[in-house]
Biopython code that builds the backbone (N, CA, C, O; Angstrom):
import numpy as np
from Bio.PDB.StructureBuilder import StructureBuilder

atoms = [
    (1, "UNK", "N", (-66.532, 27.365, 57.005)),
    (1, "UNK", "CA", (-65.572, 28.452, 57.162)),
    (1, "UNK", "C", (-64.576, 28.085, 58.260)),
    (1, "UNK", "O", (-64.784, 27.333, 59.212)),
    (2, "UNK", "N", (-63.474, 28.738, 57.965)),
    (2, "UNK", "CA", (-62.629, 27.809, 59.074)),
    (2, "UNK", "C", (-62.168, 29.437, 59.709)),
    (2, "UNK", "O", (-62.029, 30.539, 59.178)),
    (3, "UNK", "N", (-62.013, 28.866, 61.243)),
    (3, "UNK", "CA", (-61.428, 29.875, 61.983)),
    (3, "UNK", "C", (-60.424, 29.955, 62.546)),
    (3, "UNK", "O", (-59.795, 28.901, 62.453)),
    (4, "UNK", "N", (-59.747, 30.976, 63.317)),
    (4, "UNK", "CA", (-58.627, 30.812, 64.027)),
    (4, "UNK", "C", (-58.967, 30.134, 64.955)),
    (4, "UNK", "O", (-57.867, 29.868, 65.439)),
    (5, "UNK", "N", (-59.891, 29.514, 65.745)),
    (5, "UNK", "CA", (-60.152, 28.508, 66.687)),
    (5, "UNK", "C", (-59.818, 27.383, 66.453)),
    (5, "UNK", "O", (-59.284, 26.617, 67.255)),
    (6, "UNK", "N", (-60.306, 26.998, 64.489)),
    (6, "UNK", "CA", (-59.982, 26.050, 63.944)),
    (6, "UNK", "C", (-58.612, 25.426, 63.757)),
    (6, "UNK", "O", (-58.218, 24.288, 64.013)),
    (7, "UNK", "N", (-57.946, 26.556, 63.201)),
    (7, "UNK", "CA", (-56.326, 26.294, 63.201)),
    (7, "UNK", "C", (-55.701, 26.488, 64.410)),
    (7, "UNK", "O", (-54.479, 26.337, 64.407)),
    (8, "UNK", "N", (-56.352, 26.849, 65.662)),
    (8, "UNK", "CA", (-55.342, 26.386, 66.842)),
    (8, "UNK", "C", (-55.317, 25.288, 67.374)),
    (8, "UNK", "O", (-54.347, 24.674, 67.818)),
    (9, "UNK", "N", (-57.229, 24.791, 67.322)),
    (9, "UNK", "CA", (-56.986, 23.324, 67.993)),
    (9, "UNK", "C", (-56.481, 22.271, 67.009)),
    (9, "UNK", "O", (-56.254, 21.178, 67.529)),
    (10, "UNK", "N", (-56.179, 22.406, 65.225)),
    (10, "UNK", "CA", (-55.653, 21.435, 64.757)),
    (10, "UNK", "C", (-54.213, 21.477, 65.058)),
    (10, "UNK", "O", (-53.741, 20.342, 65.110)),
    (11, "UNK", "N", (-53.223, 22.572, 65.309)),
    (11, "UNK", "CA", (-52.269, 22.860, 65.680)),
    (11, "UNK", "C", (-52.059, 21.835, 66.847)),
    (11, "UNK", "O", (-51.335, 20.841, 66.789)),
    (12, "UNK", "N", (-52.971, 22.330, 68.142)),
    (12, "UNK", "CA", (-52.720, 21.708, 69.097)),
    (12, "UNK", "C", (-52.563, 20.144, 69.009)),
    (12, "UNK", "O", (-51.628, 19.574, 69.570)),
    (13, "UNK", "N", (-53.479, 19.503, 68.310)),
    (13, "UNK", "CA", (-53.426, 18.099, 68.227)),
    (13, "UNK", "C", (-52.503, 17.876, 67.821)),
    (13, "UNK", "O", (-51.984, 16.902, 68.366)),
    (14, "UNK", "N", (-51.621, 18.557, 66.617)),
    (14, "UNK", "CA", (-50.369, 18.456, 66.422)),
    (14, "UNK", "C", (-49.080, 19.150, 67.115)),
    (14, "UNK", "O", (-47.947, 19.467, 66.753)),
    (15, "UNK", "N", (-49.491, 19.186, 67.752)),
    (15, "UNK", "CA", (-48.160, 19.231, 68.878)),
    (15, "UNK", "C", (-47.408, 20.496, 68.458)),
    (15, "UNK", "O", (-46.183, 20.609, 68.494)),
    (16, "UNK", "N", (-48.378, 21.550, 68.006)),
    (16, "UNK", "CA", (-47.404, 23.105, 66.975)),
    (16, "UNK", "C", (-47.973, 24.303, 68.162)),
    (16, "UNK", "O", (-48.938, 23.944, 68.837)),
    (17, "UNK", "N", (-47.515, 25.415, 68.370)),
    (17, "UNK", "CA", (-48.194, 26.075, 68.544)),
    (17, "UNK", "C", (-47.114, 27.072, 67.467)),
    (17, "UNK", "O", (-46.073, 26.836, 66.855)),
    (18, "UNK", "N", (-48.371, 28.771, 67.702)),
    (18, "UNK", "CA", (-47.760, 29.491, 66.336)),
    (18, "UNK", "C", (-48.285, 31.126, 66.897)),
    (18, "UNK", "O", (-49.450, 31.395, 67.190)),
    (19, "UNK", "N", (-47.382, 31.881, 66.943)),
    (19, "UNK", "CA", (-47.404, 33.030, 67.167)),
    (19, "UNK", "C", (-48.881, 33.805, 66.455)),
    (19, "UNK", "O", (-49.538, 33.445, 65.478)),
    (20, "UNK", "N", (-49.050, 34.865, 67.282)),
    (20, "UNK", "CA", (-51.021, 35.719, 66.488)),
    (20, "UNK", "C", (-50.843, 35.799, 64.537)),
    (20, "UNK", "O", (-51.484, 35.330, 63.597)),
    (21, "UNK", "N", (-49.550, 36.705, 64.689)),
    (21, "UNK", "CA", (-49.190, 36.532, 63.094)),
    (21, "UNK", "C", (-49.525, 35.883, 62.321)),
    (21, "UNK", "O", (-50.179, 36.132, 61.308)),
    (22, "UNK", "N", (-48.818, 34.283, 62.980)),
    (22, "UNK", "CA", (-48.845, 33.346, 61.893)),
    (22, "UNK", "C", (-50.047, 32.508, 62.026)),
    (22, "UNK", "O", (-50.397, 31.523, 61.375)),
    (23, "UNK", "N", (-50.561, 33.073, 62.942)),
    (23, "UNK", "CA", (-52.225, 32.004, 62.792)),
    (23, "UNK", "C", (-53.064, 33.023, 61.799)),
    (23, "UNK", "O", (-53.816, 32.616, 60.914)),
    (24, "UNK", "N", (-52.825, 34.343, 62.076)),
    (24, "UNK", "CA", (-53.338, 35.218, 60.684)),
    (24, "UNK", "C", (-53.367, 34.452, 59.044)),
    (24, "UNK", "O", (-54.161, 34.144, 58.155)),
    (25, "UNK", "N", (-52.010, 34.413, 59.357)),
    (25, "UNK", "CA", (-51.569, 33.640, 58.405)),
    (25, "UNK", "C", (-52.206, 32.647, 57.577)),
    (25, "UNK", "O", (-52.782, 32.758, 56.495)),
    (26, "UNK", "N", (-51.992, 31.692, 58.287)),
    (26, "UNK", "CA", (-52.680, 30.112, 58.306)),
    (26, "UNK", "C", (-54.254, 30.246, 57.876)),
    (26, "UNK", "O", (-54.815, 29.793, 56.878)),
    (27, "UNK", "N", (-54.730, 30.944, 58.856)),
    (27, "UNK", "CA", (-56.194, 30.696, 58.459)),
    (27, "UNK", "C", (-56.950, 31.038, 57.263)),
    (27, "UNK", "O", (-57.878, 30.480, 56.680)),
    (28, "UNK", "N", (-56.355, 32.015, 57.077)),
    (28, "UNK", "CA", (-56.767, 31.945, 55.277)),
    (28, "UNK", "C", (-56.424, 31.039, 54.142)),
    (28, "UNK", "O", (-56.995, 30.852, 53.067)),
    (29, "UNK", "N", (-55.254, 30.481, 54.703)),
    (29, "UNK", "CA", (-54.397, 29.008, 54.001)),
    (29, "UNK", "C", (-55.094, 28.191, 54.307)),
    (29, "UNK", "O", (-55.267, 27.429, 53.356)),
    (30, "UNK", "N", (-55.707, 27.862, 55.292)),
    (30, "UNK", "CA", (-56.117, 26.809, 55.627)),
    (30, "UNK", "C", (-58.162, 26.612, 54.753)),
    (30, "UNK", "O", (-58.593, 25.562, 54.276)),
    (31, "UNK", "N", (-58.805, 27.718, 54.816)),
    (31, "UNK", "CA", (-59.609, 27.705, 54.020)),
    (31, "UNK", "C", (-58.957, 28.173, 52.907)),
    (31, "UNK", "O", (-59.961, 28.798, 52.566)),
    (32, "UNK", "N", (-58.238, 28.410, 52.107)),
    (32, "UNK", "CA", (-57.977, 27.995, 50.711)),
    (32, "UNK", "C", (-58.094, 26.757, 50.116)),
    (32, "UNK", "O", (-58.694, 26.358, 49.118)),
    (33, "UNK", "N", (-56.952, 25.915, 51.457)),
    (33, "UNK", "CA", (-57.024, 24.536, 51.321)),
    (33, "UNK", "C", (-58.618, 23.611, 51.217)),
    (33, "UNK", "O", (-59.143, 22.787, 50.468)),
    (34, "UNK", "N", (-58.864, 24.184, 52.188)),
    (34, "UNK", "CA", (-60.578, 23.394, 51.947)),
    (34, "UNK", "C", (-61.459, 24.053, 50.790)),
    (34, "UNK", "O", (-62.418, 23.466, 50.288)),
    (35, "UNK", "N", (-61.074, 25.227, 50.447)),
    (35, "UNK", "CA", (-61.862, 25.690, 48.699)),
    (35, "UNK", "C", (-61.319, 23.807, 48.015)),
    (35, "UNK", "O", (-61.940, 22.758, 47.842)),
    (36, "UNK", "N", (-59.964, 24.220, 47.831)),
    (36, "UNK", "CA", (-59.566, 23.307, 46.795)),
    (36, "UNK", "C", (-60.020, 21.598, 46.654)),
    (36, "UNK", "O", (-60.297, 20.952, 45.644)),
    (37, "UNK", "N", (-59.969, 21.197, 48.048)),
    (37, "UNK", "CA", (-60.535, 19.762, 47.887)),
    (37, "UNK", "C", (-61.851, 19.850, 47.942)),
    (37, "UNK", "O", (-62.258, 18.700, 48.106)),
    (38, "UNK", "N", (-62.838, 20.666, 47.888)),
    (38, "UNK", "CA", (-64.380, 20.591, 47.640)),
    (38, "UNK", "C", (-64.526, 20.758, 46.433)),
    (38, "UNK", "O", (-65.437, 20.139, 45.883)),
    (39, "UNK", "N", (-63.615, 21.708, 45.601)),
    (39, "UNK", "CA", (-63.783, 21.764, 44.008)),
    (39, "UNK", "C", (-63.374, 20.255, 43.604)),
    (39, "UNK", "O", (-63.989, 19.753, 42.663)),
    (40, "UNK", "N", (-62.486, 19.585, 44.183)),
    (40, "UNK", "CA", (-62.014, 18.433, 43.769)),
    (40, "UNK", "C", (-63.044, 17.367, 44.099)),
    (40, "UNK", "O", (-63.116, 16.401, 43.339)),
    (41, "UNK", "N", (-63.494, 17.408, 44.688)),
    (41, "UNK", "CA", (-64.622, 15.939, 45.152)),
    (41, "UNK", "C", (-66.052, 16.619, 44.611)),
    (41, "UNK", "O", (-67.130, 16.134, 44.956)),
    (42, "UNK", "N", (-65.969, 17.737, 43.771)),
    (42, "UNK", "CA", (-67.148, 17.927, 42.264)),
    (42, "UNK", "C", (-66.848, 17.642, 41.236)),
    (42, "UNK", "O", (-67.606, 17.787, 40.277)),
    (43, "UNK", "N", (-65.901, 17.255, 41.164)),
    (43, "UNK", "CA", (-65.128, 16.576, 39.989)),
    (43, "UNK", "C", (-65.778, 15.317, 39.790)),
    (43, "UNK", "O", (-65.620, 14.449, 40.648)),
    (44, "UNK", "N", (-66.821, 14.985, 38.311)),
    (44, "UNK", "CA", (-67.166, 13.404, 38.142)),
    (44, "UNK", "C", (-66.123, 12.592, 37.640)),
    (44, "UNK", "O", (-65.665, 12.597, 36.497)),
    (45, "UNK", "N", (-65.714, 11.727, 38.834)),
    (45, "UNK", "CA", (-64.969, 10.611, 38.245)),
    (45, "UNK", "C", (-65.282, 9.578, 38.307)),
    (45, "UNK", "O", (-64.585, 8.737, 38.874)),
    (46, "UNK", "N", (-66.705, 9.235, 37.614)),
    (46, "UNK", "CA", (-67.198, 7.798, 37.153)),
    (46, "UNK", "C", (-66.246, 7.355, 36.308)),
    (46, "UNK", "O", (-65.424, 8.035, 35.693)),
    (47, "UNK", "N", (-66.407, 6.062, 36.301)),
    (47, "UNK", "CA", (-65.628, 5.559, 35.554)),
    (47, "UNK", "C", (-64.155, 5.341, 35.253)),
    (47, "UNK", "O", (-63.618, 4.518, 34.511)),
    (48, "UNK", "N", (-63.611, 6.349, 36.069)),
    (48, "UNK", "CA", (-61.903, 6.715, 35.991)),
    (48, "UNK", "C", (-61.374, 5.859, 36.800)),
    (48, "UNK", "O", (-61.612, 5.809, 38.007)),
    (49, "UNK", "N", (-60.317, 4.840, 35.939)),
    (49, "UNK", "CA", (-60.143, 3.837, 37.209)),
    (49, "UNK", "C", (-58.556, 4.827, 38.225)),
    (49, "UNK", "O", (-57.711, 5.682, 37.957)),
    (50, "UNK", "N", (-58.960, 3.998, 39.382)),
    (50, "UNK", "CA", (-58.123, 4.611, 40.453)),
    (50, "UNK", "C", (-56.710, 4.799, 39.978)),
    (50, "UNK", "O", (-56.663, 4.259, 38.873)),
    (51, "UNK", "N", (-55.606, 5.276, 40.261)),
    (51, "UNK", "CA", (-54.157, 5.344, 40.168)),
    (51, "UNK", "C", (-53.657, 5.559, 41.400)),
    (51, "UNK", "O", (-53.821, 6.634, 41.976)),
    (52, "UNK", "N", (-52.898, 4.396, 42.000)),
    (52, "UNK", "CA", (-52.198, 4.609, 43.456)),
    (52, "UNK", "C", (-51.025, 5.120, 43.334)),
    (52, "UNK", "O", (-50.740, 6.089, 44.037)),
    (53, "UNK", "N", (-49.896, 4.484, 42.238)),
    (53, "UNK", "CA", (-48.985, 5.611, 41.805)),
    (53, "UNK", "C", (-48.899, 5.525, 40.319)),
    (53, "UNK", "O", (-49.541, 5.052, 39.381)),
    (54, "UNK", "N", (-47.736, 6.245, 40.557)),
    (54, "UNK", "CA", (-47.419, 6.840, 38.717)),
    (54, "UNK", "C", (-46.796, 5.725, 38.162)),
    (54, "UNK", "O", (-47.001, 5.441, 36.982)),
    (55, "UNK", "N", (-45.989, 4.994, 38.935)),
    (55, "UNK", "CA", (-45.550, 4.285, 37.656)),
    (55, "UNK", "C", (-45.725, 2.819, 38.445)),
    (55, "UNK", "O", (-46.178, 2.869, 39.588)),
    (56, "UNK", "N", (-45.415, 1.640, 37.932)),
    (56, "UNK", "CA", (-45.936, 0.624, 37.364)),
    (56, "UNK", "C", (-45.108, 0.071, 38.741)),
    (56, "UNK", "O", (-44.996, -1.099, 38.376)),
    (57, "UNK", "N", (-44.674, 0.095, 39.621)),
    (57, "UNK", "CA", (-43.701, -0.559, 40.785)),
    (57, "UNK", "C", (-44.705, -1.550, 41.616)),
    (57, "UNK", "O", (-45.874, -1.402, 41.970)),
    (58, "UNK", "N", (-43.798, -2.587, 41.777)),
    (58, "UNK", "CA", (-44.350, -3.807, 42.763)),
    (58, "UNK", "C", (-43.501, -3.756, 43.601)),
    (58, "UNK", "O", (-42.277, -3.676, 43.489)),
    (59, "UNK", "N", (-44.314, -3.816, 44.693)),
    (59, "UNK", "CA", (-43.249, -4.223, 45.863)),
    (59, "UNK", "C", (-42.662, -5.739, 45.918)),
    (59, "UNK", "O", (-43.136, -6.722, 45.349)),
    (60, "UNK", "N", (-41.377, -5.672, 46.845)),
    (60, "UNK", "CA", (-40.719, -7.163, 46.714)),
    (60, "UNK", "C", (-40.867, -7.307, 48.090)),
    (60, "UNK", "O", (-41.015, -6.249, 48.701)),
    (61, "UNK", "N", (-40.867, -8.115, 48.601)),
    (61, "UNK", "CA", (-41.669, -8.632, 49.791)),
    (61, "UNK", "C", (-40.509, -9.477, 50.074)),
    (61, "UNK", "O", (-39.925, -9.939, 49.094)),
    (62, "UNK", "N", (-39.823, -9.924, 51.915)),
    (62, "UNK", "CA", (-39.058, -10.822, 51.809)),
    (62, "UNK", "C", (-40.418, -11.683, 52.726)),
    (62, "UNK", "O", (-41.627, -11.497, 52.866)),
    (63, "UNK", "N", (-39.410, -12.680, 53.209)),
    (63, "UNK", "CA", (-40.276, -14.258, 54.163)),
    (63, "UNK", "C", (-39.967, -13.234, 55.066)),
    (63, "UNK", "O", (-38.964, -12.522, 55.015)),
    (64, "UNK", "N", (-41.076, -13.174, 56.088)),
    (64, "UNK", "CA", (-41.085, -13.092, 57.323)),
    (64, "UNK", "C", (-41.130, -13.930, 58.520)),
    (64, "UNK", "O", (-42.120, -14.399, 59.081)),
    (65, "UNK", "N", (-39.476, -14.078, 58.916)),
    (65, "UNK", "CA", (-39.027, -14.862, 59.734)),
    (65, "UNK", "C", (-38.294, -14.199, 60.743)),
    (65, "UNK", "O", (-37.388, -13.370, 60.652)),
    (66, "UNK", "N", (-38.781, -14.651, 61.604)),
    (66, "UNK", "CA", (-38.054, -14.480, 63.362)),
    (66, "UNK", "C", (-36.975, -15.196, 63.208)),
    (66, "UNK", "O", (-36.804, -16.367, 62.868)),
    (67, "UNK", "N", (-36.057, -14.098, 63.589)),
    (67, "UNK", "CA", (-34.283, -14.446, 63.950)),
    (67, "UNK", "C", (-33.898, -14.255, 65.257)),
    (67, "UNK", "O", (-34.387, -13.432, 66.032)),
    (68, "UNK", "N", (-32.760, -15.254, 65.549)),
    (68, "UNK", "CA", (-32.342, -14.835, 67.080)),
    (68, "UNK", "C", (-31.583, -12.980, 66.368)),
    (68, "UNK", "O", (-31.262, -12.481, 65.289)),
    (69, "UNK", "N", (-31.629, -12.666, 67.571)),
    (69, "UNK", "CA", (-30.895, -11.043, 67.116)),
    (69, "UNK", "C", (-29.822, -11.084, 68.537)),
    (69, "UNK", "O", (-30.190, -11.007, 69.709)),
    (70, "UNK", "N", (-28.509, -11.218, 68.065)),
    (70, "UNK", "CA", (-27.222, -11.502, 69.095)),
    (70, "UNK", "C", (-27.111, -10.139, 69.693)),
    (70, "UNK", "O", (-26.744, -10.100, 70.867)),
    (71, "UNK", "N", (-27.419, -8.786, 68.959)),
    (71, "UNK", "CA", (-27.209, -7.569, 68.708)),
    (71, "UNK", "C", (-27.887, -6.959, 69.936)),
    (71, "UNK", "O", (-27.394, -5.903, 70.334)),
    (72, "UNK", "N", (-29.008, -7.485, 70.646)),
    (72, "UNK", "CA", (-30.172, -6.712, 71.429)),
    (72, "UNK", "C", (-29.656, -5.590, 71.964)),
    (72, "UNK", "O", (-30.073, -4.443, 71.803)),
    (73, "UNK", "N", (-28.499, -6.044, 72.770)),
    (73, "UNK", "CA", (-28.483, -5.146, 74.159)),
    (73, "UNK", "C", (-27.222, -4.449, 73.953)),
    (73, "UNK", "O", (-26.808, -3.850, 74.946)),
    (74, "UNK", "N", (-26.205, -4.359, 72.441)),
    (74, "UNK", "CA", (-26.201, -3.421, 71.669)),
    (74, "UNK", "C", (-26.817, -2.260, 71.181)),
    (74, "UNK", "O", (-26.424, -1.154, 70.808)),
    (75, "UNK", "N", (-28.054, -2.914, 71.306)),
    (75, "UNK", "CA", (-29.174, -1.947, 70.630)),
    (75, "UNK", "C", (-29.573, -0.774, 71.804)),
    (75, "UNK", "O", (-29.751, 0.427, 71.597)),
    (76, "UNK", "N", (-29.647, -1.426, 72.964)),
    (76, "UNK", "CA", (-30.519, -0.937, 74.223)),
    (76, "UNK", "C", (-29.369, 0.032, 74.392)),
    (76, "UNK", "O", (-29.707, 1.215, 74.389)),
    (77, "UNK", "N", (-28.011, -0.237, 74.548)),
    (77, "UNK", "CA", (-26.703, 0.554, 74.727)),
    (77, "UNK", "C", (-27.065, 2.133, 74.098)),
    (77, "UNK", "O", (-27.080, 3.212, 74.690)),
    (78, "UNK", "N", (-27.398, 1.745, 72.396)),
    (78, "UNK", "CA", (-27.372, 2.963, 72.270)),
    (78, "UNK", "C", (-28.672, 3.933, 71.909)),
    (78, "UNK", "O", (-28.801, 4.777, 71.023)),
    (79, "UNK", "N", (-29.648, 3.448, 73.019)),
    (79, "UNK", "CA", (-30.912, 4.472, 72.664)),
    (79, "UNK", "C", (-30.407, 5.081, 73.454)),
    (79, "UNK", "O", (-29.393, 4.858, 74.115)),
    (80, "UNK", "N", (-31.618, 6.538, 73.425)),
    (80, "UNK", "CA", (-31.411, 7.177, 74.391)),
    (80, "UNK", "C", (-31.603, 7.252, 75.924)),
    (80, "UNK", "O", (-31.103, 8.024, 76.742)),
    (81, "UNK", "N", (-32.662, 6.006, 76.110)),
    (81, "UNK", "CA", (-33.040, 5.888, 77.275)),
    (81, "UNK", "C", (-33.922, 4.297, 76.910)),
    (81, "UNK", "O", (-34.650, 3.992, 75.965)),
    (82, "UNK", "N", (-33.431, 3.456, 78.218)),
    (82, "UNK", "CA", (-34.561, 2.378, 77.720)),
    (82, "UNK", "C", (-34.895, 1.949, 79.231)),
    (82, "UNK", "O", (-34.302, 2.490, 80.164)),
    (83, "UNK", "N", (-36.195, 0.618, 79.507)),
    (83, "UNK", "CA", (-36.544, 0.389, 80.183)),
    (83, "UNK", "C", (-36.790, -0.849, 80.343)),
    (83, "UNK", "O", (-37.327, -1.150, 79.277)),
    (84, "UNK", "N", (-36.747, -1.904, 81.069)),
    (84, "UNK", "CA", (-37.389, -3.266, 81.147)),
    (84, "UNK", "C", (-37.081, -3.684, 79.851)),
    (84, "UNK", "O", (-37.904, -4.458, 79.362)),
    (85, "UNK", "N", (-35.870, -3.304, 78.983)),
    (85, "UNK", "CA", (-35.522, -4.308, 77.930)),
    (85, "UNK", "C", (-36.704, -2.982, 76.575)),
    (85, "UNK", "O", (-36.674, -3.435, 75.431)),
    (86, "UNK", "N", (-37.156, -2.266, 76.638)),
    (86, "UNK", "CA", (-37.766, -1.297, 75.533)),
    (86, "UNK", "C", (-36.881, -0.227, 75.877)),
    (86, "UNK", "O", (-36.244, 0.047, 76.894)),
    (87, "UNK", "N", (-37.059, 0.477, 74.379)),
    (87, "UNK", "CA", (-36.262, 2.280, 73.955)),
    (87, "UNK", "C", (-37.513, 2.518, 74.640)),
    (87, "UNK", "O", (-38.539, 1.838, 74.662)),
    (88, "UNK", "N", (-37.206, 3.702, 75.239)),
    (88, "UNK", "CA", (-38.198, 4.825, 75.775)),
    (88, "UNK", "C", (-38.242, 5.539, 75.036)),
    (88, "UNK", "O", (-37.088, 5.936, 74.874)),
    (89, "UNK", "N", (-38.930, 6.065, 74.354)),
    (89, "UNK", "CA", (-39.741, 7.435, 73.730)),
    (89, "UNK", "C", (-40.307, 8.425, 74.239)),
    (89, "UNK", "O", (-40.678, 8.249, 75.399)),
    (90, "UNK", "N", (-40.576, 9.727, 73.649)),
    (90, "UNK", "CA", (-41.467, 10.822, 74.430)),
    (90, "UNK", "C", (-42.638, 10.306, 74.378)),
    (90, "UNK", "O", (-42.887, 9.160, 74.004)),
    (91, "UNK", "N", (-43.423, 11.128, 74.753)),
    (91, "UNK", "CA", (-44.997, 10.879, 75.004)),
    (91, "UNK", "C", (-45.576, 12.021, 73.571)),
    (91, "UNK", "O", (-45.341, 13.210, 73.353)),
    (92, "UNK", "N", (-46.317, 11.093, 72.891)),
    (92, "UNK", "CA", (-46.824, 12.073, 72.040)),
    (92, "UNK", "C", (-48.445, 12.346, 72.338)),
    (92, "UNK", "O", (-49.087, 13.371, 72.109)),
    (93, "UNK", "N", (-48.950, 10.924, 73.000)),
    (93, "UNK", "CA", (-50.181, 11.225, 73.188)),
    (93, "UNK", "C", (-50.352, 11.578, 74.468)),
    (93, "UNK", "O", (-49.962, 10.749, 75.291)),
    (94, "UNK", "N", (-51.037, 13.019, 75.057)),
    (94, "UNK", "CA", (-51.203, 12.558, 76.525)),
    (94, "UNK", "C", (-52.174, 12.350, 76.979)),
    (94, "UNK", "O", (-53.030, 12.732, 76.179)),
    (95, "UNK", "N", (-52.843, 11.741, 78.281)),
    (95, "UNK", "CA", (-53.708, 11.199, 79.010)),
    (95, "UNK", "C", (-54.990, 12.331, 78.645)),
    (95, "UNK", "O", (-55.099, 13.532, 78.893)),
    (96, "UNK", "N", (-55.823, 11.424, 77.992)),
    (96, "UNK", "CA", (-57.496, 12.194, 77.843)),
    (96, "UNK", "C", (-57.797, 12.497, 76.771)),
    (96, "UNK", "O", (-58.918, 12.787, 76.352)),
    (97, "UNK", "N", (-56.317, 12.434, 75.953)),
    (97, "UNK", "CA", (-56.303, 12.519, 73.970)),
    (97, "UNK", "C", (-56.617, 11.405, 73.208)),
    (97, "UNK", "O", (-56.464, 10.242, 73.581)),
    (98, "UNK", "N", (-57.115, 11.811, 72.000)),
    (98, "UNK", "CA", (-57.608, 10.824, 70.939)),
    (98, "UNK", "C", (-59.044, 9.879, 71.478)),
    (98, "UNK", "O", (-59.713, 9.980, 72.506)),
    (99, "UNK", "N", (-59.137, 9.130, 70.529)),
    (99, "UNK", "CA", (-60.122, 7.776, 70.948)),
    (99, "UNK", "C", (-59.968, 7.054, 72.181)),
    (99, "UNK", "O", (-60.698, 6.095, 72.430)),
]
sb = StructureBuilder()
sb.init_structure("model")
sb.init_model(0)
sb.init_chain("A")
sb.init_seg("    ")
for serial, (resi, resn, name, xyz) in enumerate(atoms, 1):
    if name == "N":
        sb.init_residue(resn, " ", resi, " ")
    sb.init_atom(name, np.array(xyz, "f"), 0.0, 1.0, " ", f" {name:<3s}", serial, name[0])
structure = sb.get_structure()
């Protein structure tokens, strides 16, 4: 059974938070969602071979080769912020999160 405890701390890991309303909301969505993939993994699919997609596409692959890049500090010009030669980014993970 999933709770509103449930849908706040998955929220939280995702970086959402969500007004009392809409966690009302959610949490019944959210165990709907888990009805549906438990009916789905009772589903026997011996034998059914896998399908990754729908239609028949190969990827084209080039050589992977290191180029000089004349462009760099073009590049650095227009992030938003860079450092020691890297774009700076936000912080998505913070200190004591994940693995």
């Amino acid at each position: 059974m999933i709770t509103r405890d449930d849908v706040k701390h998955v929220a939280q890991l995702a970086k959402l938070s969500f007004d009392e309303e809409t966690l009302d909301q959610f949490t019944p969505a959210m165990q709907d969602i888990i009805h549906m993939v438990e009916k789905l993994q009772a589903v026997n699919t011996d034998g059914v071979k896998p399908t990754f997609h729908g239609n028949q596409l190969h990827n084209v692959y080039r050589e992977d080769i290191a180029v000089q890049n004349d462009h760099y500090q073009d590049l650095l010009a227009n992030a938003p912020a860079a450092q020691d030669g890297y774009i700076q980014v936000p912080v998505i993970i913070e200190e004591g999160e994940g693995a």
